[in-house]
Backbone bond lengths (Angstrom), bond angles and torsions (degrees), N, CA, C in turn:
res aa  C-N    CA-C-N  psi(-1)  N-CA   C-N-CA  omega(-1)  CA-C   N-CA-C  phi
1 X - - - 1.449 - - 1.519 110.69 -
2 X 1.301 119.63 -16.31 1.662 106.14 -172.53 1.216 116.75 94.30
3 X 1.112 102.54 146.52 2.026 112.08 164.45 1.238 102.68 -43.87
4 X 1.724 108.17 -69.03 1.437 114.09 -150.38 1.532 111.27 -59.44
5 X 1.417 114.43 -29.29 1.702 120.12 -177.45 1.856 110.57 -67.64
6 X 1.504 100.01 -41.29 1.596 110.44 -177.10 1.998 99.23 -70.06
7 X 1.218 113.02 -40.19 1.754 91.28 174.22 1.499 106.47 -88.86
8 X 0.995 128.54 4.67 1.646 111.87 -179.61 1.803 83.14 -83.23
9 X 1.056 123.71 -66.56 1.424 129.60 175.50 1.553 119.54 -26.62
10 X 1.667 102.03 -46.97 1.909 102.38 179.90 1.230 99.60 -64.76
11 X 1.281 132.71 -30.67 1.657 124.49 -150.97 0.741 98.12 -41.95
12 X 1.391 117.68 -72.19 1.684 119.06 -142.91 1.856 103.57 -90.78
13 X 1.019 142.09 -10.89 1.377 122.87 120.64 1.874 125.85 -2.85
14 X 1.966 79.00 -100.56 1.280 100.26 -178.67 2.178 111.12 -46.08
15 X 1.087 107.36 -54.38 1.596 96.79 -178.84 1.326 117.17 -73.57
16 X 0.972 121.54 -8.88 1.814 131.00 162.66 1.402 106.98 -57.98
17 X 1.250 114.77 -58.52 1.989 131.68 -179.06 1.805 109.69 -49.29
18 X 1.667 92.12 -43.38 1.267 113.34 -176.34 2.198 98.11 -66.52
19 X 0.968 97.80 -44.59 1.123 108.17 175.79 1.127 143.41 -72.47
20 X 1.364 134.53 -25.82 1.651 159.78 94.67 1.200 105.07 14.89
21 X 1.688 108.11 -73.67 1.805 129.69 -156.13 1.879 85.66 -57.03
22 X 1.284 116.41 -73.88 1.271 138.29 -162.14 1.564 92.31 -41.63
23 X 1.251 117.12 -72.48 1.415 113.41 -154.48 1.981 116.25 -65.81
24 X 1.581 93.64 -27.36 1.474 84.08 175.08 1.591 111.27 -61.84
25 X 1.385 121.60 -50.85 1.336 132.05 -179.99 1.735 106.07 -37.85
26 X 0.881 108.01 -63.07 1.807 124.39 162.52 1.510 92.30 -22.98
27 X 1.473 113.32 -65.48 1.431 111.55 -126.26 1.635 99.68 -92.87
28 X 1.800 111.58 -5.39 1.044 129.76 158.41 1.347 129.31 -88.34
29 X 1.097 132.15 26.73 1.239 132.98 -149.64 1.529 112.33 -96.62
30 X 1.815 107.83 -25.30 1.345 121.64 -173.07 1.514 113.82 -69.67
31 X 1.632 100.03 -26.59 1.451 102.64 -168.56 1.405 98.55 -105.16
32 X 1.489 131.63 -14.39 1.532 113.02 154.88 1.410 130.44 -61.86
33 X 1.528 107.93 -30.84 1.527 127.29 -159.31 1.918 89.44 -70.51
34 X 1.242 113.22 -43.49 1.734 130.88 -175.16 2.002 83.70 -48.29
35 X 1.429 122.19 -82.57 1.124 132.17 -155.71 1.972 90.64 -64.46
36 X 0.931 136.80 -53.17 1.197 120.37 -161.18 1.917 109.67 -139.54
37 X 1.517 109.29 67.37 1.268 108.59 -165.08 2.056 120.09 -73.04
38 X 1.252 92.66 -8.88 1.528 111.29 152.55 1.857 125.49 -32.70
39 X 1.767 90.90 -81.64 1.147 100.21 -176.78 2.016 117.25 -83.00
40 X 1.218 118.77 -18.47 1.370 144.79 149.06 0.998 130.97 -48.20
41 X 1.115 149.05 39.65 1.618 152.22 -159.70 1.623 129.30 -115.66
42 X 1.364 103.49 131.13 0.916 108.48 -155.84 1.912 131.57 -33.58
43 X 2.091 77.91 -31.20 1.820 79.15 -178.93 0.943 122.88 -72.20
44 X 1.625 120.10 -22.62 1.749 128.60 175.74 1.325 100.83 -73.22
45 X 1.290 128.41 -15.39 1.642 112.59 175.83 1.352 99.61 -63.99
46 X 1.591 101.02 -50.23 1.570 96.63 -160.92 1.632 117.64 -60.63
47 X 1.471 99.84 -59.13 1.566 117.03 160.56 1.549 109.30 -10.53
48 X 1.541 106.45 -55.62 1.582 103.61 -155.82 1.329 117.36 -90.61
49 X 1.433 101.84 -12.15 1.801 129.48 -173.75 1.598 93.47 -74.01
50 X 1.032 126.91 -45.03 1.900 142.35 179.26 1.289 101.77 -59.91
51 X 1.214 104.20 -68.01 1.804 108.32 -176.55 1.271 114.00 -63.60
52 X 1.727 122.68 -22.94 1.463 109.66 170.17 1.758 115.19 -79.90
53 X 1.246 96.19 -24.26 1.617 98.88 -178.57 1.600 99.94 -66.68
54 X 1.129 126.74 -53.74 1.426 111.86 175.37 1.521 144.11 -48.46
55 X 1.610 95.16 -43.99 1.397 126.25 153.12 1.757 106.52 -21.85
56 X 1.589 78.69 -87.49 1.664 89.12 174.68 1.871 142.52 -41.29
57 X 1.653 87.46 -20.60 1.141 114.10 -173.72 1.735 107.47 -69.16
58 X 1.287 91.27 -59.66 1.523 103.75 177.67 1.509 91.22 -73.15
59 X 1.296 170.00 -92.57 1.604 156.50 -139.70 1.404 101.41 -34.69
60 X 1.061 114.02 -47.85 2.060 125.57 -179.02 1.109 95.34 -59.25
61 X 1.509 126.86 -77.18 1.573 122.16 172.69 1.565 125.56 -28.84
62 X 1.120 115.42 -42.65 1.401 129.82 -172.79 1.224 95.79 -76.85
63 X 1.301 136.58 -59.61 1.710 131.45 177.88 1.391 97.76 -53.41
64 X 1.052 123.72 -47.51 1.808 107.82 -169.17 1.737 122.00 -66.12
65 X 1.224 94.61 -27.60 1.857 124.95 174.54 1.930 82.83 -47.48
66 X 1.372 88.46 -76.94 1.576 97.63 -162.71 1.288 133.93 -50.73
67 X 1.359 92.68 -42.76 2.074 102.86 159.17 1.311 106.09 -60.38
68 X 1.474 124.31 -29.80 1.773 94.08 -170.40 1.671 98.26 -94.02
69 X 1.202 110.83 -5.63 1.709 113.47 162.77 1.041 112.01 -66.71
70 X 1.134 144.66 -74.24 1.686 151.86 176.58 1.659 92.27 -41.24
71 X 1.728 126.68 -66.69 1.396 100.97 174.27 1.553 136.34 -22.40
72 X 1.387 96.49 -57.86 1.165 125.10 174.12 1.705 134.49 -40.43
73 X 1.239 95.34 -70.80 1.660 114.31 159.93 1.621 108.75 -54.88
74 X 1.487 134.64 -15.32 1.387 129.29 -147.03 1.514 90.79 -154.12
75 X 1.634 130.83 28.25 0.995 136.93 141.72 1.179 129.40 61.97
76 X 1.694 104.40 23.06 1.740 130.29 179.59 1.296 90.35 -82.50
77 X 1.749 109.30 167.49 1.427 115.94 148.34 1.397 124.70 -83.69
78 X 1.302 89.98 174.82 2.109 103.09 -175.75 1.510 102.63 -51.23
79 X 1.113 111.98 -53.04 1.881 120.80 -168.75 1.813 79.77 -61.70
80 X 0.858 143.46 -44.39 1.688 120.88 -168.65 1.677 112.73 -73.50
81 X 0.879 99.62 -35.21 1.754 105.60 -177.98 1.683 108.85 -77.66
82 X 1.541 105.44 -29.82 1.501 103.53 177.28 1.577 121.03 -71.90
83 X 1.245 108.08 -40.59 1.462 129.06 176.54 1.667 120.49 -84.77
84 X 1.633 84.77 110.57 1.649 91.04 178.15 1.370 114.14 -62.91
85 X 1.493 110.94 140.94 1.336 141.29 -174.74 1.602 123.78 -117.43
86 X 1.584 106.66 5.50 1.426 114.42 160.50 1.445 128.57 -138.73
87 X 0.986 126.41 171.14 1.866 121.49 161.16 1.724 102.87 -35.28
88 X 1.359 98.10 -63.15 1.704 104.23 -156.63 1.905 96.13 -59.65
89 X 1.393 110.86 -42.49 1.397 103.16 161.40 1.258 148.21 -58.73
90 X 1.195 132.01 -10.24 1.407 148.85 160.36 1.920 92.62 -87.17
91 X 1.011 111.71 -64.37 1.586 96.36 -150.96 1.414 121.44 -58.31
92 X 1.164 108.99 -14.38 1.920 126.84 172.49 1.459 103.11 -58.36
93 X 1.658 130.06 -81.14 1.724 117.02 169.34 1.293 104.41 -42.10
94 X 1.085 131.22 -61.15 1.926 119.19 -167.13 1.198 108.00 -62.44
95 X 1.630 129.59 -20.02 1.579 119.83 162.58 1.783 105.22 -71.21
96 X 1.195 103.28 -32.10 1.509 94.70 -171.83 1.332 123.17 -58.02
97 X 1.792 94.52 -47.82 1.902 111.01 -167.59 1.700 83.70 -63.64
98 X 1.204 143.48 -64.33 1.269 135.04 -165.79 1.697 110.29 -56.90
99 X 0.993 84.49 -54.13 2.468 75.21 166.08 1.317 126.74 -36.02
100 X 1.731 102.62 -51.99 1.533 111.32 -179.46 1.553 91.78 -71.15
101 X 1.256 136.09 -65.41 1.781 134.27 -168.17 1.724 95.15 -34.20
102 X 1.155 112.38 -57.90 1.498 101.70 -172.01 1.341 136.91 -51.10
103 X 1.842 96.61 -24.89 1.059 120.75 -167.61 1.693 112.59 -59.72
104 X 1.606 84.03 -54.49 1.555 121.22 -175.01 1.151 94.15 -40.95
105 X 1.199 115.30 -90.45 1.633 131.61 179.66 1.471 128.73 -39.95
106 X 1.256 104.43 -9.34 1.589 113.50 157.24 1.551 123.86 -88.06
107 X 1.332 101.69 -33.75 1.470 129.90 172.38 1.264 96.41 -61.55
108 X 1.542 119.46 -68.46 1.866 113.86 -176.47 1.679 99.31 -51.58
109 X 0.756 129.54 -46.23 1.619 118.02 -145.28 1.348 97.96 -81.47
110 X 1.473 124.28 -17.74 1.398 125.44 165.61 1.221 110.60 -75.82
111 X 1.302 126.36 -50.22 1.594 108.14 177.05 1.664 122.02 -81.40
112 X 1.409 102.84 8.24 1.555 98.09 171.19 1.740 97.44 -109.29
113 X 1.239 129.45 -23.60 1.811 106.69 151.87 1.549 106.78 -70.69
114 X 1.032 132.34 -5.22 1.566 105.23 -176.87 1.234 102.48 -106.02
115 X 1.103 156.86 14.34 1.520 170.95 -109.30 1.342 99.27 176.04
116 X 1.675 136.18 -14.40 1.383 135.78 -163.91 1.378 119.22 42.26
117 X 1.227 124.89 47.66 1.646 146.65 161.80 1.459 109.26 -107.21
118 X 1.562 102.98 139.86 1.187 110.42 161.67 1.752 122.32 -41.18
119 X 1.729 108.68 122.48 1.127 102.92 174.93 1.702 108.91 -118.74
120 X 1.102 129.14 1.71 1.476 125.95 -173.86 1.333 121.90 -59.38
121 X 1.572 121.02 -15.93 1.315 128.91 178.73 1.846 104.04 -65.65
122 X 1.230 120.98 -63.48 1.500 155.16 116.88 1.400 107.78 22.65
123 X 1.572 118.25 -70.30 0.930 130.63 -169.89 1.938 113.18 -72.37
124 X 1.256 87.92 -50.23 1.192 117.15 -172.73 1.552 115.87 -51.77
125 X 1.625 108.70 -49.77 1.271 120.90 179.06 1.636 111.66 -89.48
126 X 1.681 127.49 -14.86 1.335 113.85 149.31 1.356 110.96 -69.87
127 X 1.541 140.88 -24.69 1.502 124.01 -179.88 1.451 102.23 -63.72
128 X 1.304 114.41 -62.73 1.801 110.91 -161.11 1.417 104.57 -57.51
129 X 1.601 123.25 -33.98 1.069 106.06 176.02 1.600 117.61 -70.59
130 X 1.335 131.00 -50.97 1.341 112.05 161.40 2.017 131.23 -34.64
131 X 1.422 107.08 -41.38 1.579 100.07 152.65 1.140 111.93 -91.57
132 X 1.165 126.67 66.91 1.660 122.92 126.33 1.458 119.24 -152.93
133 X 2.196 106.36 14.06 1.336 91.15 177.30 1.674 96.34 -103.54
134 X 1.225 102.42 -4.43 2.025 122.02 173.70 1.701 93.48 -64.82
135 X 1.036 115.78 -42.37 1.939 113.58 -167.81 1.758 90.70 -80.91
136 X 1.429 130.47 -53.88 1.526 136.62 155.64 1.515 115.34 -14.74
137 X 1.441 120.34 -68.31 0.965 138.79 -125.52 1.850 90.00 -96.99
138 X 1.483 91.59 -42.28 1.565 115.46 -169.05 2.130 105.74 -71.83
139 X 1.339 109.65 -28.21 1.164 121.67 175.17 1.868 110.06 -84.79
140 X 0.892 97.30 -40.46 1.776 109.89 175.98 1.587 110.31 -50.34
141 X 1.962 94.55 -63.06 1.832 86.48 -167.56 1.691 107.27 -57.69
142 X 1.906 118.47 -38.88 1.135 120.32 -152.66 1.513 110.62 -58.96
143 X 1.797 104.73 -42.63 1.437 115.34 148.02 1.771 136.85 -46.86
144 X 1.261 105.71 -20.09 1.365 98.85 165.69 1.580 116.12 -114.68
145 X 1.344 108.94 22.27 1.347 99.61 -177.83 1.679 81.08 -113.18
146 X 0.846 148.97 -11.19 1.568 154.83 141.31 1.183 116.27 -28.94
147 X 1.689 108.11 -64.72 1.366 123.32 -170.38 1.351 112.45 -61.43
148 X 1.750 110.79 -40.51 1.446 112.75 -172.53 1.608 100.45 -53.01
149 X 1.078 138.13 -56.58 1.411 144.27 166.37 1.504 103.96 -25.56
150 X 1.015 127.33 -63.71 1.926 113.74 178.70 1.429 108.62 -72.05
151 X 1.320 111.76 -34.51 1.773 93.51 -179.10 1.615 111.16 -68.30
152 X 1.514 110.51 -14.33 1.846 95.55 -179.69 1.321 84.59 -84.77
């Protein structure tokens, strides 16, 4: 297959890990902000909550790159490489659409505290959604660190 086929393939591995690292830190942020609410602030949550959704955005992209590469090299069509064909393949977009939902809802709950409106509804439903795209996220890699095993 080549160098170039084996890193188009690590990417999304490797930026997934990258992606993991990032989001737990994210997903810890409430209980750093407690120990050091200085350097912790709310707007870099938000800030960083954006930049991880994008992040992520492109990692999804990058897995899809690669399935239609492996299609490719292995003489499937486009519709086969586009369309996930495992657990670990479905749950990556359904981690995504839930990343951006969280996003949203972090976004509302900021402009309904900054507006002096109740935001706990807001709040409430970006937390649970952050614990359950961590249980998502946590089922995904274990599944793709599996998968890497059938693709060698």
């Amino acid at each position: 297959m080549g160098f170039l086929g084996d890193m188009i393939l690590l990417a999304h591995p490797i930026g997934a890990s990258l992606l993991l690292y990032w989001f737990y830190r994210q997903y810890k942020w409430k209980m750093k902000r407690i120990e050091n609410p200085d350097l912790f602030t709310l707007e870099n949550h938000a800030k960083n909550g954006r930049l991880l959704a994008k992040f992520a955005t492109i990692v999804v992209a990058i897995a899809f790159a690669a399935n239609v590469y492996n299609a490719h090299i292995h003489q499937q069509s486009l519709l086969q490489g586009l369309t996930p064909n495992s657990l670990h393949g479905w749950t990556g977009p359904l981690g995504l659409v839930l990343l951006w939902c969280m996003v949203l809802w972090g976004e509302s709950a900021l402009k309904q505290k900054e507006n002096g409106e109740s935001y706990q509804h807001s709040k409430s439903k970006h937390s649970r959604a952050a614990d359950f795209i961590i249980a998502v996220m946590t089922i995904h890699a274990f599944l793709g660190f599996l998968y890497v095993f059938v693709i060698i």
